[in-house]
C-alpha positions as CSV (number, residue, x, y, z in Angstrom):
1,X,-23.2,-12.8,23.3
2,X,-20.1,-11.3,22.0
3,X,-20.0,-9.0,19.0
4,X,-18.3,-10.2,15.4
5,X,-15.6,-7.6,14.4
6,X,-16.4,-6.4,11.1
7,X,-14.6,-7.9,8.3
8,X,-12.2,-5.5,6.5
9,X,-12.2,-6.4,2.9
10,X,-8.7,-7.1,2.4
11,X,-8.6,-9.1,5.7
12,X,-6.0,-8.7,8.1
13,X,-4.2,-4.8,7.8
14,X,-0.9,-4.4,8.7
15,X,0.3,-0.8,7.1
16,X,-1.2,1.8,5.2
17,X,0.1,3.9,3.3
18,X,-2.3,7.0,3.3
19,X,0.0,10.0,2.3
20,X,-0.2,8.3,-1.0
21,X,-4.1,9.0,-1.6
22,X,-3.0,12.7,-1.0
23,X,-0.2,12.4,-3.7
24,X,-1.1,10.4,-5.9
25,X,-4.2,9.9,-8.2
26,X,-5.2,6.8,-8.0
27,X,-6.1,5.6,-11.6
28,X,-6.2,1.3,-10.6
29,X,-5.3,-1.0,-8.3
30,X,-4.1,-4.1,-8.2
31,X,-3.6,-7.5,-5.2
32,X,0.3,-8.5,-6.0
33,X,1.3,-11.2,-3.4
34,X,5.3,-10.9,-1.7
35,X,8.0,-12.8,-1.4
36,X,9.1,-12.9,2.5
37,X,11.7,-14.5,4.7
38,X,10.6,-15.8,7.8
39,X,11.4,-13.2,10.7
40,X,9.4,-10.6,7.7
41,X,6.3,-12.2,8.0
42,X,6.7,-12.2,12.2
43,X,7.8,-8.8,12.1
44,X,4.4,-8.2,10.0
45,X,2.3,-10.1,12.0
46,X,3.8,-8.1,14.6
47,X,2.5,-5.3,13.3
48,X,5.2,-3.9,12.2
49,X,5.7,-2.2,9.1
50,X,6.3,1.4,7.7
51,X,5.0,2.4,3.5
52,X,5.8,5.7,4.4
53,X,8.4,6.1,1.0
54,X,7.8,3.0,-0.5
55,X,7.6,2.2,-4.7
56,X,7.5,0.0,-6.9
57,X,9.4,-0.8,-10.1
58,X,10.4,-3.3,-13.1
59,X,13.9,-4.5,-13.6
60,X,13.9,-7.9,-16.2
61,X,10.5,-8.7,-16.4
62,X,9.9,-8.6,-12.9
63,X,8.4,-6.3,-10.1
64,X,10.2,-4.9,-6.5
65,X,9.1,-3.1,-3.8
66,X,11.3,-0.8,-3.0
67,X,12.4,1.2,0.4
68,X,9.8,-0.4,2.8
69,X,10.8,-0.6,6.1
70,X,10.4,-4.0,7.7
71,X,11.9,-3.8,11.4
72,X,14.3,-7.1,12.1
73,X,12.3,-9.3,14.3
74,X,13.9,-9.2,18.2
75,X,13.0,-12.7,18.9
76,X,14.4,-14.2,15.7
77,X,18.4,-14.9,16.0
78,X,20.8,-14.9,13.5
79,X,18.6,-15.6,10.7
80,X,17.5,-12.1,10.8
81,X,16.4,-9.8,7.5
82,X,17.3,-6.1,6.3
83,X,14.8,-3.9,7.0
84,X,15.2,-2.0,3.8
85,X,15.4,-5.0,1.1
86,X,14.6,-4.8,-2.2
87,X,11.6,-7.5,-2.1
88,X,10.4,-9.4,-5.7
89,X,6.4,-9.1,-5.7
90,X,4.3,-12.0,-7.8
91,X,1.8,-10.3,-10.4
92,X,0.7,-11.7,-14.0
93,X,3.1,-11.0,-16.8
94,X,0.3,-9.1,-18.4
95,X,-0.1,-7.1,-15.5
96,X,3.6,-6.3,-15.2
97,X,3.0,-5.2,-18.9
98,X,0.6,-3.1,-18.3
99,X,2.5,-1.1,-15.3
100,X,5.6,-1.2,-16.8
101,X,4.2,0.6,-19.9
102,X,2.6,3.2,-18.1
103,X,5.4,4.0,-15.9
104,X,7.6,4.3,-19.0
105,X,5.0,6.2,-21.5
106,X,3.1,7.9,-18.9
107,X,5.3,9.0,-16.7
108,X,3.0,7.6,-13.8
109,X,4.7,5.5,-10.8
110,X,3.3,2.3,-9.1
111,X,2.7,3.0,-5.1
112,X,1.8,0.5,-2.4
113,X,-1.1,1.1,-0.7
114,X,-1.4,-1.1,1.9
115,X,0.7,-4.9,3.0
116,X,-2.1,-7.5,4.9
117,X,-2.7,-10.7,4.9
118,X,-5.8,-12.0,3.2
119,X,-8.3,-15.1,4.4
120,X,-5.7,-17.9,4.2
121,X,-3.2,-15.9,6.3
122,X,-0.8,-15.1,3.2
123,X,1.1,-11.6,2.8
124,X,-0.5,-9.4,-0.5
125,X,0.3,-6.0,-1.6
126,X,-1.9,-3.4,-2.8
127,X,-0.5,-1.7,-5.5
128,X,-1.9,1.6,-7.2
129,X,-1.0,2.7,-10.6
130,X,-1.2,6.4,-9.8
131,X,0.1,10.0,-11.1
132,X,1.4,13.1,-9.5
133,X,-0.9,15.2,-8.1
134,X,0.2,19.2,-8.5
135,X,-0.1,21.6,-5.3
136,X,-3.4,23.1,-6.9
137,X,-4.7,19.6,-7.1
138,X,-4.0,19.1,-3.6
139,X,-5.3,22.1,-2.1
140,X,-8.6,21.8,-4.2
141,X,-8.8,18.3,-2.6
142,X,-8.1,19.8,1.2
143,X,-11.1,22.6,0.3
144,X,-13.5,19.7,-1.2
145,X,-13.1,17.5,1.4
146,X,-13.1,20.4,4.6
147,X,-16.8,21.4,2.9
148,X,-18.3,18.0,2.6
149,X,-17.1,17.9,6.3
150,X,-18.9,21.0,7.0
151,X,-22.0,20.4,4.8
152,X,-22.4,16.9,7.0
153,X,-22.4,19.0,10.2
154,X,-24.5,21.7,9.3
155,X,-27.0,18.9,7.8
156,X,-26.3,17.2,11.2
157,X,-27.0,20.1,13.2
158,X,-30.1,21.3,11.5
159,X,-32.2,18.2,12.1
């Protein structure tokens, strides 16, 4: 009998974007879905898919992802995409409200965490409202995290 995979909660991963966790602060997330040509989503599907500088931000009422890096698909011909397009996201007015507010009062910025594609096989977005972490913030993090790591294998160790 062969084993299930275990499902990932947001279902099918195709980037992450973990240098932002080390930035950033995460203060909330939210699922925004994408608007996608054709050779994007085989490119995703693919695999591939680079977050590595990629933001968020609100022109008119509306929210882009900006600077993600979507390689052109090779089979696809000459309906090909940019790999760097600005791409419209689909959130809830109120939830453009509320990110647009806090980038403008705040000073906070609105990072993708991760692109997949959920249960029914359609593109989302996870965004993160987060703010800047400091170099102090940072290195406290590293020391926190190292210990725990050394606590568990001491514990481990011991008995």
């Amino acid at each position: 009998m062969a084993k299930k995979k275990k499902k990932d909660p947001l279902g099918n991963v195709v980037a992450k974007n973990r240098r932002a966790r080390h930035d950033y602060t995460i203060i909330s997330t939210v699922e925004a879905g994408i608007i996608l040509k054709g050779s994007e989503v085989k490119s995703l599907r693919a695999g591939h898919c680079s977050l590595a500088e990629a933001f968020a931000g609100e022109t008119g009422g509306e929210m882009f992802l900006y600077n993600v890096h979507i390689p052109e698909y090779t089979a696809s011909s000459h309906f090909s995409h940019e790999p760097r397009a600005v791409r419209k996201m689909l959130l809830k007015k109120r939830e453009i409200a509320t990110m647009s507010m806090a980038i403008k009062r705040k000073g906070m910025s609105v990072v993708p965490l991760s692109i997949y594609f959920n249960d029914r096989g359609i593109a989302k977005v996870e965004l993160a409202l987060a703010q800047g972490k400091q170099k102090a913030d940072k290195r406290a993090a590293t020391k926190d995290r190292d210990w725990k790591r050394d606590k568990a294998r001491l514990l481990r160790n011991r008995g």
